[in-house]
N, CA, C and O atoms as CSV, one atom per row, in Angstrom:
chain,resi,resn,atom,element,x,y,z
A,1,UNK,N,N,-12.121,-19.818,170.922
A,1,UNK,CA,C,-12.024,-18.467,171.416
A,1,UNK,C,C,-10.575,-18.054,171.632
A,1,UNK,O,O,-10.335,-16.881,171.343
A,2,UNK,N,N,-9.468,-18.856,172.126
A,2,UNK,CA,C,-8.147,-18.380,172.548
A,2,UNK,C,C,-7.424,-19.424,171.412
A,2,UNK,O,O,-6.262,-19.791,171.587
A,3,UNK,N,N,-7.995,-19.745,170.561
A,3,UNK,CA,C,-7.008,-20.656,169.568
A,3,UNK,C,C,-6.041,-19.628,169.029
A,3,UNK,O,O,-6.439,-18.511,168.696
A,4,UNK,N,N,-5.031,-19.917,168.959
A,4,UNK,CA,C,-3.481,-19.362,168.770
A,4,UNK,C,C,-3.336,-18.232,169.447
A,4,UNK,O,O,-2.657,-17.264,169.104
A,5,UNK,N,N,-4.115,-18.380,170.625
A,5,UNK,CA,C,-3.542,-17.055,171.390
A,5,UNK,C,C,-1.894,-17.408,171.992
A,5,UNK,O,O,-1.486,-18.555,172.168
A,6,UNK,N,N,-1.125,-16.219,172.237
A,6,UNK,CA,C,0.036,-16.561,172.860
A,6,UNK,C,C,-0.077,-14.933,174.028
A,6,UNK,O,O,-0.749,-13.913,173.878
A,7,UNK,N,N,0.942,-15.353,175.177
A,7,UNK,CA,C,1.041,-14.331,176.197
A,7,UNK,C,C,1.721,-13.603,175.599
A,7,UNK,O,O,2.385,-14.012,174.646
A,8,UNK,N,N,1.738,-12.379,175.982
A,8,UNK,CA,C,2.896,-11.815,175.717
A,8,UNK,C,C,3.163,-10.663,176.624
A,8,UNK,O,O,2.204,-10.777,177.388
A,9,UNK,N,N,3.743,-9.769,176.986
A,9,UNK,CA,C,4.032,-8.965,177.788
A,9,UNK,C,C,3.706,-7.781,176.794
A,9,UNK,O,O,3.888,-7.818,175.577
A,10,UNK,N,N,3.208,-6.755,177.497
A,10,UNK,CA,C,2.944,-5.709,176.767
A,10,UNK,C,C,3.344,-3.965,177.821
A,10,UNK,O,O,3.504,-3.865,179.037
A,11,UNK,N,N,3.388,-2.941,176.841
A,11,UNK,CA,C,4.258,-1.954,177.874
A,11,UNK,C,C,3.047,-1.598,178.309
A,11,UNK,O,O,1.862,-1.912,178.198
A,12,UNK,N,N,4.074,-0.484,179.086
A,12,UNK,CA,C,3.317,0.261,180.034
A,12,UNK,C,C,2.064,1.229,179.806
A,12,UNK,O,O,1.147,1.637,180.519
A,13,UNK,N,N,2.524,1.431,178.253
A,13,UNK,CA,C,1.943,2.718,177.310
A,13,UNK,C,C,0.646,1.870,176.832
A,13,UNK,O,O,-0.406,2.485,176.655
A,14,UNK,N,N,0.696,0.561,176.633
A,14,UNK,CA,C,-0.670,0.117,175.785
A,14,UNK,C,C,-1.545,-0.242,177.253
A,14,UNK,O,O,-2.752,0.000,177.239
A,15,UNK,N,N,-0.944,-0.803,178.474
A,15,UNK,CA,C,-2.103,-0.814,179.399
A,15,UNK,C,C,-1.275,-0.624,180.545
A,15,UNK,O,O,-0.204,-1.222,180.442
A,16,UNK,N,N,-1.381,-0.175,181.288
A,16,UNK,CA,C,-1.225,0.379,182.278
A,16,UNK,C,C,-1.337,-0.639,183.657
A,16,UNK,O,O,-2.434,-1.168,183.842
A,17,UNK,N,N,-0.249,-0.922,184.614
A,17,UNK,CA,C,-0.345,-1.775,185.606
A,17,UNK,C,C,-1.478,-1.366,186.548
A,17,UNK,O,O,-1.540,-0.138,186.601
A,18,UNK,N,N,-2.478,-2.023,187.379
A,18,UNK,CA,C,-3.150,-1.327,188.049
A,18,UNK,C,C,-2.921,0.066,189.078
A,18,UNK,O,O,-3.508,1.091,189.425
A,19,UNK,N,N,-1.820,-0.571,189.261
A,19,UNK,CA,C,-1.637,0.507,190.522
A,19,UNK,C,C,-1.064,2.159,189.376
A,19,UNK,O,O,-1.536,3.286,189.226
A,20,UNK,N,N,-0.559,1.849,189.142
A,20,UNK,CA,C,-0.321,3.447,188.002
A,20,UNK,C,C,-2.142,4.106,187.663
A,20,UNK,O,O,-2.690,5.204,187.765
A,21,UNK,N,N,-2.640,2.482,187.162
A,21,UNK,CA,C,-4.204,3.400,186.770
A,21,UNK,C,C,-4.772,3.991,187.825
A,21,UNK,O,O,-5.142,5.165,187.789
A,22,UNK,N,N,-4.907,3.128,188.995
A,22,UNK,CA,C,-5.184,3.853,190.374
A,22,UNK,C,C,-4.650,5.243,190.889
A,22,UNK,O,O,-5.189,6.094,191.597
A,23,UNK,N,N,-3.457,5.189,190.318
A,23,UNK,CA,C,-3.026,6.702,190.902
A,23,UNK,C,C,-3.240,7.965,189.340
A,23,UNK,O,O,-3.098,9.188,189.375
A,24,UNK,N,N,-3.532,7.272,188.379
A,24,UNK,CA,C,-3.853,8.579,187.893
A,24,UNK,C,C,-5.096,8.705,187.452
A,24,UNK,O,O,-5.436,9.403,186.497
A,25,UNK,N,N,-6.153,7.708,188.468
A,25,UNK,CA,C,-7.299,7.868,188.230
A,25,UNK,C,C,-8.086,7.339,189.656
A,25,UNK,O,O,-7.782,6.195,189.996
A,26,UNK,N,N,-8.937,7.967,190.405
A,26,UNK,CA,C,-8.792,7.914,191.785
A,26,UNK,C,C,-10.093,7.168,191.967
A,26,UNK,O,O,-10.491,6.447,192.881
A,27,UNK,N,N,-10.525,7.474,191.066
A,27,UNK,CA,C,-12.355,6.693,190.682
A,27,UNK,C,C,-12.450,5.462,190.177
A,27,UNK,O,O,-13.472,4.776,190.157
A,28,UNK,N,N,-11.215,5.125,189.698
A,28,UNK,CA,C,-10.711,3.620,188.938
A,28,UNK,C,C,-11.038,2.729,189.814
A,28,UNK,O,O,-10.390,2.818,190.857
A,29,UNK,N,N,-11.930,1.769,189.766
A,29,UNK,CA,C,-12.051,0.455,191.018
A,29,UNK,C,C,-12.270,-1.166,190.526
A,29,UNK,O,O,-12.767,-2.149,191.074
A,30,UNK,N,N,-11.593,-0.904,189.115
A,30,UNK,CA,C,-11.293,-2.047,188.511
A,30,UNK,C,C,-9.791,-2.771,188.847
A,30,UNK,O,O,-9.128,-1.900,189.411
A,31,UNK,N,N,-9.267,-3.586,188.768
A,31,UNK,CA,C,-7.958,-4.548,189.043
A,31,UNK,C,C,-7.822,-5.505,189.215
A,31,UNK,O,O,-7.161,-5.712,190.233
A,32,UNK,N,N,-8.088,-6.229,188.775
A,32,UNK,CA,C,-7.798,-7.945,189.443
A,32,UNK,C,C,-6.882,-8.342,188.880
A,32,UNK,O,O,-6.998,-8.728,187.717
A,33,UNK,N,N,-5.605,-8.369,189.588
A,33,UNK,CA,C,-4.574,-8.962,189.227
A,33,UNK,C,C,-4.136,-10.839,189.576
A,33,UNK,O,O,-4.101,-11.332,190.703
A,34,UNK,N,N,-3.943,-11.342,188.690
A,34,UNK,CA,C,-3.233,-12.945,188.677
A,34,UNK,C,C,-1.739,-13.068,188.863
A,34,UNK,O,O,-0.860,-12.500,188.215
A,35,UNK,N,N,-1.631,-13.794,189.725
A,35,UNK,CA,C,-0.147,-13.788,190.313
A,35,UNK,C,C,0.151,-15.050,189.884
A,35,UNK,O,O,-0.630,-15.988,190.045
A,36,UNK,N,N,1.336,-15.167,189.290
A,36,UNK,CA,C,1.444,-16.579,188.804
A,36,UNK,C,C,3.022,-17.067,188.771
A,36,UNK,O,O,3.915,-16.581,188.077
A,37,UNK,N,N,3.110,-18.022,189.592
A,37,UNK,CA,C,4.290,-18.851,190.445
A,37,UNK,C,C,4.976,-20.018,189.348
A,37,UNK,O,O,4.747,-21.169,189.719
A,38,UNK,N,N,5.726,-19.919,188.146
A,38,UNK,CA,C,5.946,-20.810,187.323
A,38,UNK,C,C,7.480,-21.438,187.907
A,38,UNK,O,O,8.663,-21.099,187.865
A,39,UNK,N,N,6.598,-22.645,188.507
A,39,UNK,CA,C,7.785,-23.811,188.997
A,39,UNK,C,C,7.782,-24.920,188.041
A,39,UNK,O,O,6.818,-25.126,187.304
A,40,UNK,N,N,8.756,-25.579,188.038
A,40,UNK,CA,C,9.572,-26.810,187.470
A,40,UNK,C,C,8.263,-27.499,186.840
A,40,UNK,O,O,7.851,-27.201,185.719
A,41,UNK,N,N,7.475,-28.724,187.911
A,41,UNK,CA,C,6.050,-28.908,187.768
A,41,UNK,C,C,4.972,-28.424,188.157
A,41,UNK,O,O,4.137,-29.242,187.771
A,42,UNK,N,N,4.608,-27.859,188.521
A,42,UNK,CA,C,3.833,-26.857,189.269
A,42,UNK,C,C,3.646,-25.319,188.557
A,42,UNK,O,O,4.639,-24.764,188.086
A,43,UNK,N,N,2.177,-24.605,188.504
A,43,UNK,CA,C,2.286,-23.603,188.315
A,43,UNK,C,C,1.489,-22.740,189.247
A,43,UNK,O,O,0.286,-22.869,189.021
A,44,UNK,N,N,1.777,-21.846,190.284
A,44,UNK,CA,C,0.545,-21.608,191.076
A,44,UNK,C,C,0.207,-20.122,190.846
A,44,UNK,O,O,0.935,-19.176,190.546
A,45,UNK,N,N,-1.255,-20.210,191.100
A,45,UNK,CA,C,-2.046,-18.795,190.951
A,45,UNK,C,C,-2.634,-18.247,192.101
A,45,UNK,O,O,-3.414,-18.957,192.735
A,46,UNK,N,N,-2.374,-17.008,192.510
A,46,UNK,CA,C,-3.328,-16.259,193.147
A,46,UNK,C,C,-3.592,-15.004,192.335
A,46,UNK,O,O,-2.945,-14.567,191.382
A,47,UNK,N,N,-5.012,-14.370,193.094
A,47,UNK,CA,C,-5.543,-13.478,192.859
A,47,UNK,C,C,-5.323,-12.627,193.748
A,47,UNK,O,O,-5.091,-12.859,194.934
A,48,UNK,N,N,-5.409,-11.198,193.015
A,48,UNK,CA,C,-4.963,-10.072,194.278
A,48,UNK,C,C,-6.256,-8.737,193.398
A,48,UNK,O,O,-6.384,-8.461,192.206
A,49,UNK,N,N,-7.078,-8.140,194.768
A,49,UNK,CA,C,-7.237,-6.923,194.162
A,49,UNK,C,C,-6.774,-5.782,195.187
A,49,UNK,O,O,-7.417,-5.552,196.211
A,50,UNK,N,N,-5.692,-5.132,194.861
A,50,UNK,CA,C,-5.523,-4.235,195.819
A,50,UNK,C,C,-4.333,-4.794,196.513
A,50,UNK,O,O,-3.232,-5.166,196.105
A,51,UNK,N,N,-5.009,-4.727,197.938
A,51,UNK,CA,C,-3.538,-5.458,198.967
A,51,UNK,C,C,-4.658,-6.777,199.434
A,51,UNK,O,O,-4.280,-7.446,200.396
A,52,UNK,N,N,-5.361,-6.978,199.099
A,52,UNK,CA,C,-5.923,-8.557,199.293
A,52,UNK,C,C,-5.604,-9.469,198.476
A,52,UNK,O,O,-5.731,-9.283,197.266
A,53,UNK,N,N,-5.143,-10.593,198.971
A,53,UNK,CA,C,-4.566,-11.492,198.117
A,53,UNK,C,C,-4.983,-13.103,198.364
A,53,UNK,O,O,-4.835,-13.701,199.430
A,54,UNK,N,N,-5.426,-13.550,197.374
A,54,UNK,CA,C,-5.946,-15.225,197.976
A,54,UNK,C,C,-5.301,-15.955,197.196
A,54,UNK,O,O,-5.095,-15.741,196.001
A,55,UNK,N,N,-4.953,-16.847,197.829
A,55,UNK,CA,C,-4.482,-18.291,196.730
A,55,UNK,C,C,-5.654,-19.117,195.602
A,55,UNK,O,O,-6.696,-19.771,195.644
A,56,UNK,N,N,-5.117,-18.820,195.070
A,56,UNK,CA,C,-6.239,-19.421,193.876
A,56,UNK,C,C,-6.436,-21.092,193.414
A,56,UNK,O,O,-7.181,-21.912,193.950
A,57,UNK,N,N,-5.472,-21.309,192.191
A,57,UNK,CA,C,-4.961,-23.368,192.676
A,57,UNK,C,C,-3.776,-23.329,192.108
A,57,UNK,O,O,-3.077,-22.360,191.811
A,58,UNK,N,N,-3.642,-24.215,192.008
A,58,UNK,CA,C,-2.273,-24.958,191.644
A,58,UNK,C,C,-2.529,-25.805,190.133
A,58,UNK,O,O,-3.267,-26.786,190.228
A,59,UNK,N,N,-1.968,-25.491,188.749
A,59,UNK,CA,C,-2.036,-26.316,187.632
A,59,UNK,C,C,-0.739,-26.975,187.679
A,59,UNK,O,O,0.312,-26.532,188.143
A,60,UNK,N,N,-0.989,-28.196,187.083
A,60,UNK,CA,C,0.123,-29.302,186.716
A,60,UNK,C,C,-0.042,-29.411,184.965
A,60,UNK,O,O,-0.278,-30.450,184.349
A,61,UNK,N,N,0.122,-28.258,184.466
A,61,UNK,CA,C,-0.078,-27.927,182.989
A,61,UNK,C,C,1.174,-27.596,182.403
A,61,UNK,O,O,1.919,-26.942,183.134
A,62,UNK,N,N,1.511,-27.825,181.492
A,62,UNK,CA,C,3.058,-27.087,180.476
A,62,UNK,C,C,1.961,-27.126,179.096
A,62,UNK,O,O,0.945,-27.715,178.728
A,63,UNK,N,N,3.254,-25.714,178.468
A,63,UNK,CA,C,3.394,-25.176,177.186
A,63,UNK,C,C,1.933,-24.762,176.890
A,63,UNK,O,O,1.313,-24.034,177.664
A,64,UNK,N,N,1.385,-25.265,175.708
A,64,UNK,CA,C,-0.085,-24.430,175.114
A,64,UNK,C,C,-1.221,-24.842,175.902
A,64,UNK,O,O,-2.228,-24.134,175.872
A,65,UNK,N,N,-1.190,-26.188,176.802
A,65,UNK,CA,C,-2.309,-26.374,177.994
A,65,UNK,C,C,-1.743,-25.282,178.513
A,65,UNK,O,O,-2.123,-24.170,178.145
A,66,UNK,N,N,-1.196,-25.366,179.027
A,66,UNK,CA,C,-1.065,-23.851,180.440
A,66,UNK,C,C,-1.591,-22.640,180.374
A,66,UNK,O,O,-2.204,-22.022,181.245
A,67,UNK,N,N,-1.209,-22.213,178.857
A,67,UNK,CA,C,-1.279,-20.548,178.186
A,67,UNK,C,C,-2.903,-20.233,178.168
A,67,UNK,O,O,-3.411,-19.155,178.479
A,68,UNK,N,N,-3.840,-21.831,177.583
A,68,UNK,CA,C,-4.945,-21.550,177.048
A,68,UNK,C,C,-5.833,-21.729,178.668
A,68,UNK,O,O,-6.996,-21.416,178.923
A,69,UNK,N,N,-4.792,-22.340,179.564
A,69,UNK,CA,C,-6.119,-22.598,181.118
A,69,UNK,C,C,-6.060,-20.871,181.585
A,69,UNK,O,O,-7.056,-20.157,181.696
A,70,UNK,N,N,-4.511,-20.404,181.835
A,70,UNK,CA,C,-4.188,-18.886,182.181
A,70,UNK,C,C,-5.226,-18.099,181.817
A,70,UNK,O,O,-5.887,-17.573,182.713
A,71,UNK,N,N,-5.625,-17.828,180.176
A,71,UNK,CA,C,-6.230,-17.282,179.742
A,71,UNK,C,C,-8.146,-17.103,179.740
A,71,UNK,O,O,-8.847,-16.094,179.662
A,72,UNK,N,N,-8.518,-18.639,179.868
A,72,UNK,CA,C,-9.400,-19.374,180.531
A,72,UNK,C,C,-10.118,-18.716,181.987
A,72,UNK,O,O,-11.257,-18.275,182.142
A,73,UNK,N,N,-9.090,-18.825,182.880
A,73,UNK,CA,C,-8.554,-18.514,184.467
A,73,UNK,C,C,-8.874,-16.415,184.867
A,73,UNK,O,O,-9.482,-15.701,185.665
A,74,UNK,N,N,-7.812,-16.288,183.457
A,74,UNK,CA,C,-8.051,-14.502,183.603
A,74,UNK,C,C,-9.629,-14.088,182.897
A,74,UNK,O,O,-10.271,-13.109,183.276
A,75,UNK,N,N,-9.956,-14.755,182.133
A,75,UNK,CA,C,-11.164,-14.140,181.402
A,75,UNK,C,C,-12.708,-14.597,182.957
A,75,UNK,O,O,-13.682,-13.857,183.092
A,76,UNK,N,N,-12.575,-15.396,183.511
A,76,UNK,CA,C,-13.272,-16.143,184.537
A,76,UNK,C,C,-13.594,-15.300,185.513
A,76,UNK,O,O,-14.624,-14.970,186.101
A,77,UNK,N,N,-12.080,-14.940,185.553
A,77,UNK,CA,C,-11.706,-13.913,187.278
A,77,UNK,C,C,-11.806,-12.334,187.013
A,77,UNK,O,O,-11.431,-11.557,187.892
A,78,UNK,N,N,-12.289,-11.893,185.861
A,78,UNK,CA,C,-12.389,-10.399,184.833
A,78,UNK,C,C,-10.827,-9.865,185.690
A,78,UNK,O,O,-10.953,-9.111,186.655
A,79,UNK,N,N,-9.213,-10.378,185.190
A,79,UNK,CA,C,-8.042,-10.144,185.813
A,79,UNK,C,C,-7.620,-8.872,184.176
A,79,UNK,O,O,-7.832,-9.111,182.987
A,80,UNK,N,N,-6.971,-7.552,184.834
A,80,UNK,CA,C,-6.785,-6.974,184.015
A,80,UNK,C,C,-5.121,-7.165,183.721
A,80,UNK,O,O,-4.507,-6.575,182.831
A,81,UNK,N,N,-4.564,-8.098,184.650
A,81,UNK,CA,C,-3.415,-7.975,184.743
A,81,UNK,C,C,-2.395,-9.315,185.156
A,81,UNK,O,O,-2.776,-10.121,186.004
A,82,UNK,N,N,-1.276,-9.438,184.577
A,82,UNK,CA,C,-0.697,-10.981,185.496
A,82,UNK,C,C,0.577,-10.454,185.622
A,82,UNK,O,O,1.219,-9.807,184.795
A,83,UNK,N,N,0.952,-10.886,187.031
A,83,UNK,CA,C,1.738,-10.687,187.711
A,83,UNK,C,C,2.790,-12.098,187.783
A,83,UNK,O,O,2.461,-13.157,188.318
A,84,UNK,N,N,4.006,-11.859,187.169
A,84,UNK,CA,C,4.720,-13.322,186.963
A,84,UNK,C,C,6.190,-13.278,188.296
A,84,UNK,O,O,7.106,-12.456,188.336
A,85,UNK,N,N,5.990,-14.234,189.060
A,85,UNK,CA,C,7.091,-14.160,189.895
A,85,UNK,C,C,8.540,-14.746,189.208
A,85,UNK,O,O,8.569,-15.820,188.607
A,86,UNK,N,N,9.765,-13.856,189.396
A,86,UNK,CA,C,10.853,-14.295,188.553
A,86,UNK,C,C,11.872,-14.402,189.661
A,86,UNK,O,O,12.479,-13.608,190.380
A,87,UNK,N,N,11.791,-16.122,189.453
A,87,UNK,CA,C,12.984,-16.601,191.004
A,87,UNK,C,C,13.779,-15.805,191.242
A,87,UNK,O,O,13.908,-14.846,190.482
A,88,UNK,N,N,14.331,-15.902,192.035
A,88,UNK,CA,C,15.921,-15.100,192.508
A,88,UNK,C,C,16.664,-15.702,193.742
A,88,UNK,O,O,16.114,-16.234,194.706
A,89,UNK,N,N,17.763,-15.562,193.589
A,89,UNK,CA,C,18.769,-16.449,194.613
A,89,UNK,C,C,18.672,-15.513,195.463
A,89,UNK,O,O,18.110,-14.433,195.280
A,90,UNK,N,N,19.338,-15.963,196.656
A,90,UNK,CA,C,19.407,-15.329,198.104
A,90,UNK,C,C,20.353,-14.136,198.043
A,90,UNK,O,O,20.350,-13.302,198.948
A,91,UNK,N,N,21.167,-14.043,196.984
A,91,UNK,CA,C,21.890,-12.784,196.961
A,91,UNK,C,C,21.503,-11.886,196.000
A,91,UNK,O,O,22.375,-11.161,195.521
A,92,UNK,N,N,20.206,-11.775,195.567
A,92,UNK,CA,C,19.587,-11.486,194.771
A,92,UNK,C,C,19.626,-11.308,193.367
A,92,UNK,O,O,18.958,-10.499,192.724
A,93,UNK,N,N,20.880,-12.536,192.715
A,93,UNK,CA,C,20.607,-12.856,191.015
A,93,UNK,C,C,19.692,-13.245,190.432
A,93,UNK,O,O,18.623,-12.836,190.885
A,94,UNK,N,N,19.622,-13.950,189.500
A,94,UNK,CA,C,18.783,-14.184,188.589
A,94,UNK,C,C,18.953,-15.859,188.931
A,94,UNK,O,O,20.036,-15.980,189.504
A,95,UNK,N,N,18.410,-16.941,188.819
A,95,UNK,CA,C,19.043,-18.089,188.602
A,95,UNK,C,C,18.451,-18.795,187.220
A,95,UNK,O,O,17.853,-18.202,186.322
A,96,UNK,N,N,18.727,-20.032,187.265
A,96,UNK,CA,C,18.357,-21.055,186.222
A,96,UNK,C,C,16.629,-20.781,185.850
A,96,UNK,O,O,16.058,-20.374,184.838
A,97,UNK,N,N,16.182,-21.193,187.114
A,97,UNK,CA,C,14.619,-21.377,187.071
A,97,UNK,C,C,14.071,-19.518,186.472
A,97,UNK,O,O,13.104,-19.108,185.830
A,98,UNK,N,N,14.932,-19.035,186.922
A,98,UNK,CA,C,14.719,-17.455,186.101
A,98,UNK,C,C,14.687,-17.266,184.457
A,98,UNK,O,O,13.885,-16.526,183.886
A,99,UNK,N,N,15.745,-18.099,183.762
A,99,UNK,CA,C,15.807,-18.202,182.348
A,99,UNK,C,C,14.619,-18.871,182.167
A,99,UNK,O,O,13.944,-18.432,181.236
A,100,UNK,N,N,14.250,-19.618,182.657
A,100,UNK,CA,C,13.151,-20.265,182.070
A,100,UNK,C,C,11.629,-19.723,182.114
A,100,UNK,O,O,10.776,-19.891,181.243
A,101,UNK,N,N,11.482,-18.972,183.448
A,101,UNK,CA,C,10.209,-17.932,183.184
A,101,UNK,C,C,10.463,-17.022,182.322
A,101,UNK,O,O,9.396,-16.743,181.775
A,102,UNK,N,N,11.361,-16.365,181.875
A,102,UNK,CA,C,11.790,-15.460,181.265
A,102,UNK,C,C,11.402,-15.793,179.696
A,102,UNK,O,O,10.846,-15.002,178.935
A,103,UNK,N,N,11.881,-17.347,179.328
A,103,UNK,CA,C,11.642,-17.160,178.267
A,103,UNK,C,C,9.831,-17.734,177.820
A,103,UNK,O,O,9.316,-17.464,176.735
A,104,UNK,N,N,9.097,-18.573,178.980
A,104,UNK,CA,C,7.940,-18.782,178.583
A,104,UNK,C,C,6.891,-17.171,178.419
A,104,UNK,O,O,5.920,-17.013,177.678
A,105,UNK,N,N,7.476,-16.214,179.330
A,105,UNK,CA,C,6.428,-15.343,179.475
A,105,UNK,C,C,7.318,-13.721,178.745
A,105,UNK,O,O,7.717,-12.701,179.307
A,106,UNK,N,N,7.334,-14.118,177.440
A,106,UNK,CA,C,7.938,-12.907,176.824
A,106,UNK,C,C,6.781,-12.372,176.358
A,106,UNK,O,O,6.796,-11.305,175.745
């Protein structure tokens, strides 16, 4: 079913973040967004719909395991959306661990 799927980021114009659909559609009560924490070993997920937010688990997965559990994970949780956290230093740059989400989740 997800054989050679890859992530990819897509604009604003082909789907729409929830909260934009929410505001230009007031009847909209679909959203489940996946929040997803890509550390060193570690990858962690929560789920959010709205302003509720739960911790979901924790994978110890890299490269095409990871992409195909994500995908697995969003089709499970009906998630219209993933939300990728992109480190940042205390003075608010970019750091190391930033290049590297950056380039798994293009």
């Amino acid at each position: 079913m997800f054989k050679g799927s890859k992530i990819r980021a897509v604009s604003l114009v082909e789907i729409p973040p929830n909260a934009l659909r929410r505001k230009c559609d007031s009847n909209w009560r679909g959203g489940f967004s996946l929040g997803v924490d890509l550390g060193m070993s570690r990858t962690g997920l929560a789920l959010s719909k709205g302003f509720s937010v739960r911790p979901l688990t924790v994978l110890e997965l890299r490269g095409q395991k990871l992409e195909l559990r994500l995908l697995e994970i969003a089709q499970r949780q009906e998630v219209d959306e993933f939300i990728i956290g992109l480190p940042m230093s205390s003075d608010g740059k970019e750091t190391q661990q930033s290049n590297k989400v950056r380039s798994v989740f293009r």
